[in-house]
C-alpha positions as CSV (number, residue, x, y, z in Angstrom):
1,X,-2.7,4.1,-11.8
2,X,-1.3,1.0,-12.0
3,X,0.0,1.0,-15.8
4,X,1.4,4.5,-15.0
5,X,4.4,2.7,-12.3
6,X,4.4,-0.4,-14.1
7,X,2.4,-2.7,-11.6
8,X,-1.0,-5.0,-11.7
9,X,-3.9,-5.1,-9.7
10,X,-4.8,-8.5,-8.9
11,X,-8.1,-9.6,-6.6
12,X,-7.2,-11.2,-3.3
13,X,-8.7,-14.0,-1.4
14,X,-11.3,-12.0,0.8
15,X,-12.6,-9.8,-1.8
16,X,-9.8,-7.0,-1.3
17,X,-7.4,-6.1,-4.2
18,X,-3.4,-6.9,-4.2
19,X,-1.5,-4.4,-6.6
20,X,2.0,-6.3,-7.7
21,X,4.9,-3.9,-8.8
22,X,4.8,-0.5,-7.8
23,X,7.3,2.1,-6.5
24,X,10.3,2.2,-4.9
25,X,9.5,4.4,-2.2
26,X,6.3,6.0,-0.3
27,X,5.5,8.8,2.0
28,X,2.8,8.6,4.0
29,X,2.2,12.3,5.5
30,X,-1.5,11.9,6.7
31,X,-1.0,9.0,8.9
32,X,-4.7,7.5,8.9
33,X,-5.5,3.8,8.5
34,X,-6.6,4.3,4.6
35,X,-3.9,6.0,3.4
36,X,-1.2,3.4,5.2
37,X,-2.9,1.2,3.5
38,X,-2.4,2.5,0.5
39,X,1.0,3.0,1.3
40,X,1.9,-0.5,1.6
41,X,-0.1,-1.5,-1.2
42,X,1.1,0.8,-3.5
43,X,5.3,0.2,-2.3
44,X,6.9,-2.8,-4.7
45,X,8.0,-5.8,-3.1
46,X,10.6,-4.3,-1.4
47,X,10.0,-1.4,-1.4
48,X,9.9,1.8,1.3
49,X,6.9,3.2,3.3
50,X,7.8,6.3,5.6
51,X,5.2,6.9,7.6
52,X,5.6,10.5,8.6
53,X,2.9,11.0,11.1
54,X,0.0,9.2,12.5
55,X,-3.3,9.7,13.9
56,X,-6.6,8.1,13.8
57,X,-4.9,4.7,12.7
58,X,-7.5,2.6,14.1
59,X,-7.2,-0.4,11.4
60,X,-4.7,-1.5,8.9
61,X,-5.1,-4.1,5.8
62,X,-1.7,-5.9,5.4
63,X,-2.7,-8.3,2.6
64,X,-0.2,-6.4,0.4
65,X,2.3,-6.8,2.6
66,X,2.1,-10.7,2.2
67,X,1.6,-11.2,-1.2
């Protein structure tokens, strides 16, 4: 995945995974806690994440949003 948009998976400080580059732009359309994390983590520096709808977001990782 992360050759495909041109970005790098790097490990973080806690034993989670950072992913530098990415894309421009990311829909989020299921709205849990997983998949708005993958939305951030997945969004370039930068970048967009619409988050269409929610439910069930009960815990978020933002370590890709600080790196």
């Amino acid at each position: 995945m992360a050759e495909r948009v041109g970005g790098k998976v790097i490990p973080t400080k806690f034993g989670h995974q950072a992913f530098v580059g990415g894309v421009d732009l990311v829909y989020d359309c299921v709205g849990t806690g997983q998949t708005l994390t993958d939305a951030m983590k997945y969004a370039r520096s930068g970048g967009t994440v619409v988050e269409v709808g929610t439910s069930q977001i009960t815990l978020v990782d933002t370590a890709s949003a600080v790196v």
